[in-house]
VEXDREN-62326 format. One record per residue (C-alpha): residue in one letter; z, y, x. Coordinates in pm, whole numbers, plus 50000, padded with zeros to 5 digits. Layout:
BEGIN
   type       z       y       x
      A       Z       Y       X
...
//
This chain:
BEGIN
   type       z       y       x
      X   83794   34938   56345
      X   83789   34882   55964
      X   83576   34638   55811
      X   83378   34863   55518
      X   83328   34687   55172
      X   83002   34918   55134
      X   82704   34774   55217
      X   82640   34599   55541
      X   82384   34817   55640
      X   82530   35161   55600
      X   82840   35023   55761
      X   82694   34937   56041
      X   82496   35245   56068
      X   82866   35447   56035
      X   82997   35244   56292
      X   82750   35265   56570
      X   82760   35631   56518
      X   83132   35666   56519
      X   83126   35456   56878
      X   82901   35717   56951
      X   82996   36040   56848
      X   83369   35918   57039
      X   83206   35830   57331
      X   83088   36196   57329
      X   83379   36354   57245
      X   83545   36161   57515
      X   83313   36291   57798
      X   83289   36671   57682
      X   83711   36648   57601
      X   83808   36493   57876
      X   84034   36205   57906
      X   84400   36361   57848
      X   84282   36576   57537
      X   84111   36255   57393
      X   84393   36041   57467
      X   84604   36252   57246
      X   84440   36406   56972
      X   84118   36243   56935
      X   84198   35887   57016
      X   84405   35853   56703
      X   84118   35930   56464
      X   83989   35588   56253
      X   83692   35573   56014
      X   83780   35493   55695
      X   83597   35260   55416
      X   83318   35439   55172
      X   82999   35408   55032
      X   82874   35752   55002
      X   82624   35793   55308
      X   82630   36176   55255
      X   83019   36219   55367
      X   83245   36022   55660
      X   83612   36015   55640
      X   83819   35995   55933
      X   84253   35953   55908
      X   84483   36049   56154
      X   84845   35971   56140
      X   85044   36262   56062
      X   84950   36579   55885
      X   85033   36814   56209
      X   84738   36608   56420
      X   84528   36609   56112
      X   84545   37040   56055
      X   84491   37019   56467
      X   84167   36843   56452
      X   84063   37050   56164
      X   84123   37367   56297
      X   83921   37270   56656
      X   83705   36958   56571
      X   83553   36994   56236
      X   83248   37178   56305
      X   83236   36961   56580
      X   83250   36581   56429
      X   83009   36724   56122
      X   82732   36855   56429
      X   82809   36532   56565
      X   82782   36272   56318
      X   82438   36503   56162
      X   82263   36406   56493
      X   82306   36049   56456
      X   82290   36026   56087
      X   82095   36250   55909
      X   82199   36226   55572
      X   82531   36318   55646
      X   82668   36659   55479
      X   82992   36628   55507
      X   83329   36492   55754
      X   83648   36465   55577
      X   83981   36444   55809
      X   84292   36295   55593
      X   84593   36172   55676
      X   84650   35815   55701
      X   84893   35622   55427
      X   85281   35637   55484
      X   85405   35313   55617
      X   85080   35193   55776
      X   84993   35106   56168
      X   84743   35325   56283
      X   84426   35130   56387
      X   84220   35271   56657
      X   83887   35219   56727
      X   83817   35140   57113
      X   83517   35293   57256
      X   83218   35072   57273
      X   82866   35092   57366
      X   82687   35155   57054
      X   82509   34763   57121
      X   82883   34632   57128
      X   83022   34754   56839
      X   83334   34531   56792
      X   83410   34379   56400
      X   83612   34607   56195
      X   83923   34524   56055
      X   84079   34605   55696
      X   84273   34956   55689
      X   84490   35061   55356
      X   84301   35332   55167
      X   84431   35673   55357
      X   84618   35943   55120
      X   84381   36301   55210
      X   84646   36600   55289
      X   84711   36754   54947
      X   84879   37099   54856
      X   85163   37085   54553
      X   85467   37284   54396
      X   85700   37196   54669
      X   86051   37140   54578
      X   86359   37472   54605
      X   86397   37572   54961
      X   86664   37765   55073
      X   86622   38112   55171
      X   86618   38053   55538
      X   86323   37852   55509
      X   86137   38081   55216
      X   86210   38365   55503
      X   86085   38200   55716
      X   85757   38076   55583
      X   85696   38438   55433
      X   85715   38550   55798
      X   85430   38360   55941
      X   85231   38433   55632
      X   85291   38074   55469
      X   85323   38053   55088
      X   85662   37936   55008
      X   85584   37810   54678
      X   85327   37559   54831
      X   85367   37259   55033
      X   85162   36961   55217
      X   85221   36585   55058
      X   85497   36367   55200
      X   85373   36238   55554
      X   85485   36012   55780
      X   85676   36129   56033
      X   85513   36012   56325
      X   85577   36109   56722
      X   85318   36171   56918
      X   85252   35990   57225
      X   85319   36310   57447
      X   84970   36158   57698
      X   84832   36519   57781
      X   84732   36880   57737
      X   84758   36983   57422
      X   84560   37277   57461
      X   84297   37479   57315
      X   84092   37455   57670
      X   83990   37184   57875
      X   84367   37097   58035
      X   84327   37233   58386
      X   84061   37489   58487
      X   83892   37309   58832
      X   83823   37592   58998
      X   84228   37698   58965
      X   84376   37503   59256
      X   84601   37586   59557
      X   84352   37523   59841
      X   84088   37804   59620
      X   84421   38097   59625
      X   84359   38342   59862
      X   84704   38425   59961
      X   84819   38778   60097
      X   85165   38949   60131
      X   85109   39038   59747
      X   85125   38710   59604
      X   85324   38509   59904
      X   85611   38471   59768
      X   85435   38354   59404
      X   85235   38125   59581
      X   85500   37955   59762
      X   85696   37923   59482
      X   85467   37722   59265
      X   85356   37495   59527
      X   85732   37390   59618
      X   85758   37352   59207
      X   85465   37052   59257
      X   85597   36873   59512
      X   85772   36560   59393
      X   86104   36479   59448
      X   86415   36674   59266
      X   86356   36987   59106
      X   86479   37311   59323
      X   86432   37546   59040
      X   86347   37580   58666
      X   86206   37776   58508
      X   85928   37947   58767
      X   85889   38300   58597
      X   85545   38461   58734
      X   85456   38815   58605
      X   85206   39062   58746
      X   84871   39240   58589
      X   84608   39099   58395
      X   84405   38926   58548
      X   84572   38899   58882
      X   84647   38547   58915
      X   84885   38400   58739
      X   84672   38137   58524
      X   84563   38038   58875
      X   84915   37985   59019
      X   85024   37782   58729
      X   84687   37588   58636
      X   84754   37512   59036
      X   85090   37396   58977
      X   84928   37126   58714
      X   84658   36999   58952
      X   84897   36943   59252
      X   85176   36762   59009
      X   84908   36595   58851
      X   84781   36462   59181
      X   85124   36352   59294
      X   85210   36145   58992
      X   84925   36045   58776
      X   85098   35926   58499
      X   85280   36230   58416
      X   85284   36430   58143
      X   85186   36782   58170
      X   85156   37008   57874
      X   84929   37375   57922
      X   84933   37636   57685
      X   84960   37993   57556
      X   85270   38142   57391
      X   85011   38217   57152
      X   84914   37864   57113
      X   85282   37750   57098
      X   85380   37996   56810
      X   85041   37850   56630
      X   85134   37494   56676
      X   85446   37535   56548
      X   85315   37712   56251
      X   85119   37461   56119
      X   85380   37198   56248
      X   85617   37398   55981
      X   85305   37398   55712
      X   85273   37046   55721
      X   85626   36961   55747
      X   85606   36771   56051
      X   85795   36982   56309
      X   85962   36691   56454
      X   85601   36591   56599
      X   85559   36887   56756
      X   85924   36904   56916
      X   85893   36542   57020
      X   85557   36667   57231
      X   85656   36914   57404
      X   86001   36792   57479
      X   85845   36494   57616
      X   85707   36660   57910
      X   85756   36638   58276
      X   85582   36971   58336
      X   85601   37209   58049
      X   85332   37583   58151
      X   85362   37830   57903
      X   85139   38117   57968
      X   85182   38492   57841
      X   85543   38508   57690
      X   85465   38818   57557
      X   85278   38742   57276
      X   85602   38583   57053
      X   85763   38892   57125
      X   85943   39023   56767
      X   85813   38648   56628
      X   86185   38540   56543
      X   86179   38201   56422
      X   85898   38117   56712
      X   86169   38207   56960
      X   86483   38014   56809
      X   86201   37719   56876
      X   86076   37838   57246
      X   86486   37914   57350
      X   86561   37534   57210
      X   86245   37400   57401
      X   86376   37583   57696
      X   86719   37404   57637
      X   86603   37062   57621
      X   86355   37088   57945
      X   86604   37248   58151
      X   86850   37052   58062
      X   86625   36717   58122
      X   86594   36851   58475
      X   86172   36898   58397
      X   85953   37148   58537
      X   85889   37435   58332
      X   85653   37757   58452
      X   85595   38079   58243
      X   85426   38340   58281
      X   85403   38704   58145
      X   85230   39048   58200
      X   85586   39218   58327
      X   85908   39103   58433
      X   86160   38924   58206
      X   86428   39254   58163
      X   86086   39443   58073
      X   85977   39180   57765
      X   86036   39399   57471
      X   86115   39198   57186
      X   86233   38913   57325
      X   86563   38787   57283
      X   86841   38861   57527
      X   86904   38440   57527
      X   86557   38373   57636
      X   86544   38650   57894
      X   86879   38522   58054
      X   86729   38143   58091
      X   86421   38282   58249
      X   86699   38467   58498
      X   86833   38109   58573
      X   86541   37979   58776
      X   86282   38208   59005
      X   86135   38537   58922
      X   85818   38586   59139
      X   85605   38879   59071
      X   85229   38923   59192
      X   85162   39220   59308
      X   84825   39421   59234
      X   84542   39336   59533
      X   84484   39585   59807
      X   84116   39640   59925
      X   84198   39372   60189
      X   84243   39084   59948
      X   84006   39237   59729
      X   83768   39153   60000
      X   83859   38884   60065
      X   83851   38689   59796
      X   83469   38829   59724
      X   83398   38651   60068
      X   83577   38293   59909
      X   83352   38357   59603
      X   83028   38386   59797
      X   83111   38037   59932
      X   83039   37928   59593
      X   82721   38117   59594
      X   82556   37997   59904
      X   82194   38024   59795
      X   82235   38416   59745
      X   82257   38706   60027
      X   82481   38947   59908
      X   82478   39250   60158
      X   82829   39400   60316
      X   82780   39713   60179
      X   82789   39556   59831
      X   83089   39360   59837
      X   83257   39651   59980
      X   83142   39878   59707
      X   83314   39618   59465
      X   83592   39548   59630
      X   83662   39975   59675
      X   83589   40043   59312
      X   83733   39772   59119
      X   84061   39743   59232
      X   84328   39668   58937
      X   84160   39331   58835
      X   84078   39017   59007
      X   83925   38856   58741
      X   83697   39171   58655
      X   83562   39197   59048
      X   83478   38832   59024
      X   83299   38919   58704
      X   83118   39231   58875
      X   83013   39000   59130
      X   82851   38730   58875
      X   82669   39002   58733
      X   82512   39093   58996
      X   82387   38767   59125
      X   82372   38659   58824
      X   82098   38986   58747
      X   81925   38950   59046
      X   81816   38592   58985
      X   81714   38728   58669
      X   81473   38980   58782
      X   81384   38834   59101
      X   81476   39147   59278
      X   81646   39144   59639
      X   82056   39249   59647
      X   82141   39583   59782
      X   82348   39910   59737
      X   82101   40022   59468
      X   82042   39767   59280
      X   82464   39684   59269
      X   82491   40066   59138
      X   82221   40050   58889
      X   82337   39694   58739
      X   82687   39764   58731
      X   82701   40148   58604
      X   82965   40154   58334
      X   83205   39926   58518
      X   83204   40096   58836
      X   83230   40420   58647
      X   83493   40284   58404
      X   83708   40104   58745
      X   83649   40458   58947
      X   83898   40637   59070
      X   83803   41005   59035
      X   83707   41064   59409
      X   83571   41440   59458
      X   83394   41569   59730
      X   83611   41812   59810
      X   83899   41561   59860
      X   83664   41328   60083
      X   83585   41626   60276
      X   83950   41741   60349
      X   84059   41358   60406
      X   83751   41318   60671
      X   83844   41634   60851
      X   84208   41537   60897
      X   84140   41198   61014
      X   83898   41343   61277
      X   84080   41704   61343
      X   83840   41896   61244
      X   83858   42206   61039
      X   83686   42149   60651
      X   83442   42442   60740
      X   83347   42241   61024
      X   83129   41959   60787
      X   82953   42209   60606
      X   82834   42414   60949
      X   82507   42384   61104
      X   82704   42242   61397
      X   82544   41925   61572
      X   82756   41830   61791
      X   82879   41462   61784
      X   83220   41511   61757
      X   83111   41728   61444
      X   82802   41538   61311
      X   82916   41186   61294
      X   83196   41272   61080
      X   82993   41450   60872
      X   82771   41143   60812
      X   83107   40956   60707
      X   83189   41219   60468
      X   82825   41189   60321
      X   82859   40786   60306
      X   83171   40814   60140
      X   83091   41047   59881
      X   82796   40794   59805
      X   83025   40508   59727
      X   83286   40647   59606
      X   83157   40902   59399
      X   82858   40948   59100
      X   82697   41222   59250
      X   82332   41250   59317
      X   82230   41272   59684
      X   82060   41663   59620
      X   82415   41743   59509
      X   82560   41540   59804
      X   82325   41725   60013
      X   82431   42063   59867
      X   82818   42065   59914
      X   82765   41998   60261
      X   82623   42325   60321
      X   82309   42269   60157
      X   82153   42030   60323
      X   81806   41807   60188
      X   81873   41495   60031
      X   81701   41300   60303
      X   81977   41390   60523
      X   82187   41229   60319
      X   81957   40912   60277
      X   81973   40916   60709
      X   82356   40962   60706
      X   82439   40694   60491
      X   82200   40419   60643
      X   82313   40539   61027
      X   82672   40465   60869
      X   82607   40105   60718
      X   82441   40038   61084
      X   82728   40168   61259
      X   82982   39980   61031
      X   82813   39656   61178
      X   82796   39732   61524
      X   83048   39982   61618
      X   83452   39872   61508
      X   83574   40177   61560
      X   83331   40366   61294
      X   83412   40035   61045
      X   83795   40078   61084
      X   83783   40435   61031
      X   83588   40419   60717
      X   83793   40159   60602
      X   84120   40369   60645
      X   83931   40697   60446
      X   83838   40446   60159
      X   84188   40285   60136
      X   84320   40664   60125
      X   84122   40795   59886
      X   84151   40470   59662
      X   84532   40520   59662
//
């Protein structure tokens, strides 16, 4: 740390709180996102208690830490130190060793050492460009006529994630996947990808729905790499994050940073190609990242919403290195796995009682998203601790209105009728007599249950389109039905078949 020529005091008040607002940092970062962007950061020398400066060593780290960590520091630092307004973030002096501060109990705080005055990032007439690079900057909406100071160019130390989230999601491992014939062949895939040893493919190409698994898969992939070799380095991010990276790499004329970073890596996830689709100069820079990993023999895994010949947009080049590796697709869930994985979720719920019937309304009516029946599910726990009411059919309904309506399938009675009728050979006529036979009236109950769940009927008009019956009837019909589901397989199965029919 730098010795300050200010007073004694007020140094040592800035230095206790930068030890501080670090060690914070460092906990709510994480270790691999601090070691790389945040670690870097020195305090520099001044007297003016209203305003700390802080100097990184190239311009692309310092428009990084601006764009994520400014609100941050000044929050930060205004907690310790009053007085403070104001958190400037320059860029250290050409030609100068970076001195970083080590993290020290506030009551420790080590000496500082001397620093050279930092140069702040300044914008000036830049110098003629050629038109590939005017073209260029126009494109991403960058002034040509303007341009950052000289900087040092400076490679990062490629330690970590370089994302805009923590690195790796916890909950997003391989042992919390519930795998099904729908995502097999995904799932195997990435888990051979983070075994150690030599590479068997690269790239990994995983494309399916939103919301259907593939962050999991790949934020899998990083975990179970990770755990194998420690020291690697793994790099996590968004084709959207990419193309903004490189932006600002471009702005502050320090590109070579940002290739030297992700180059670097051992495994190299890239989620949602889609988004640099038509973003030309992003994907000259994404095909000669591509290159360089592949060629290295690295890991790379990406990930898009459809399959590689379907990326509109996207140059032919690209498309035919994502051909080279694996092309794994995850398929939408059935009502199986749907289930399923609301019965892994409760496990991380284990002080709430959610009732069968409830999960199996979710799991029947939101069907296209995984991420939105988790969601559903939250809500409603989430709801009744809220209110302090008890879980069950009703309360799901009434909580979750607009999504189930909004996830429905347009079920009609009619349709649940003729469906029930078939399955049990019965004639439609038959549900709406004032037969009471068994072989007649437990059917009918079905029919009634179903046209609860699956459609947004009221029970009078239930009641009425099976031949007029009282809404009380209905009331009995359903409840005999969610007793019979638990005790009786062959009633379950059956209903499960109708409801997987008239899902689709």
């Amino acid at each position: 740390m730098t010795k300050w020529q200010g007073p004694m005091t007020h140094a040592t008040e800035a230095e206790k709180a930068w030890a501080r607002v670090r060690a914070s940092l460092r906990e709510s970062a994480g270790a691999r996102l601090f070691e790389q962007w945040l670690k870097p950061i020195e305090l520099i020398p001044g007297e003016d208690r209203d305003t700390i400066r802080l100097a990184l060593p190239s311009a692309f780290m310092t428009n990084w830490v601006r764009n994520h960590y400014a609100d941050r520091l000044v929050l930060e630092f205004k907690q310790i130190l009053p007085n403070v307004r104001t958190v400037q973030i320059e860029t250290r002096a050409p030609g100068r060793a970076p001195v970083v501060l080590a993290i020290e109990p506030v009551a420790d705080a080590v000496a500082p050492r001397p620093i050279a005055d930092p140069v702040p990032v300044q914008v000036e007439p830049a110098p003629e460009r050629g038109a590939e690079s005017v073209q260029a900057a126009m494109k991403f909406g960058v002034d040509p006529s303007l341009k950052p100071a000289p900087a040092p160019v400076i490679a990062l130390t490629p330690v970590g994630m370089p994302a805009e989230r923590p690195p790796l999601d916890p909950r997003y491992t391989f042992a919390r996947f519930v795998v099904d014939p729908s995502n097999k062949v995904a799932f195997n895939a990435a888990k051979v990808l983070a075994e150690p040893g030599p590479v068997r493919f690269s790239p990994l190409f995983l494309h399916s729905g939103t919301g259907q698994g593939k962050t999991h898969l790949m934020h899998a992939i990083g975990h179970a790499f990770l755990e194998h070799n420690p020291h690697a380095i793994v790099l996590c991010m968004s084709a959207e994050r990419f193309m903004y990276d490189f932006v600002a790499s471009m702005r502050a004329r320090d590109t070579h940073a940002f290739k030297q970073r992700l180059r670097g890596a051992d495994l190299l996830l890239i989620d949602d190609l889609q988004f640099i689709a038509g973003k030309d100069a992003t994907q000259e820079e994404f095909f000669h990242t591509v290159n360089e990993i592949m060629a290295a023999g690295k890991r790379l895994v990406i990930s898009a919403d459809r399959c590689p010949q379907a990326l509109d947009g996207v140059e032919a080049r690209i498309i035919s290195r994502m051909a080279v590796g694996l092309v794994a697709d995850i398929k939408a869930p059935d009502l199986t796995l749907r289930r399923t994985i609301l019965d892994r979720k409760l496990v991380d719920l284990p002080d709430m009682r959610v009732p069968t019937d409830v999960l199996d309304l979710l799991a029947s009516r939101i069907h296209a998203n995984i991420r939105e029946l988790e969601g559903a599910l939250n809500r409603v726990v989430a709801y009744a601790q809220l209110t302090g009411d008890t879980i069950d059919l009703d309360f799901a309904v009434a909580t979750l209105g607009e999504v189930l309506r909004g996830a429905q399938k347009r079920v009609t009675i009619d349709e649940i009728q003729k469906l029930v009728s078939a399955h049990f050979e019965l004639k439609p006529l038959d549900l709406i007599s004032a037969r009471r036979a068994r072989a007649v009236a437990r059917p009918r109950q079905i029919a009634m249950y179903l046209a609860k769940r699956l459609t947004t009927r009221s029970l009078p008009e239930i009641g009425r389109k099976f031949g007029g019956r009282d809404h009380s009837t209905v009331i009995h019909a359903v409840r005999k039905i969610e007793e019979l589901r638990d005790s009786d397989r062959d009633i379950d199965a059956a209903v499960r078949v109708l409801m997987r029919e008239l899902e689709g």
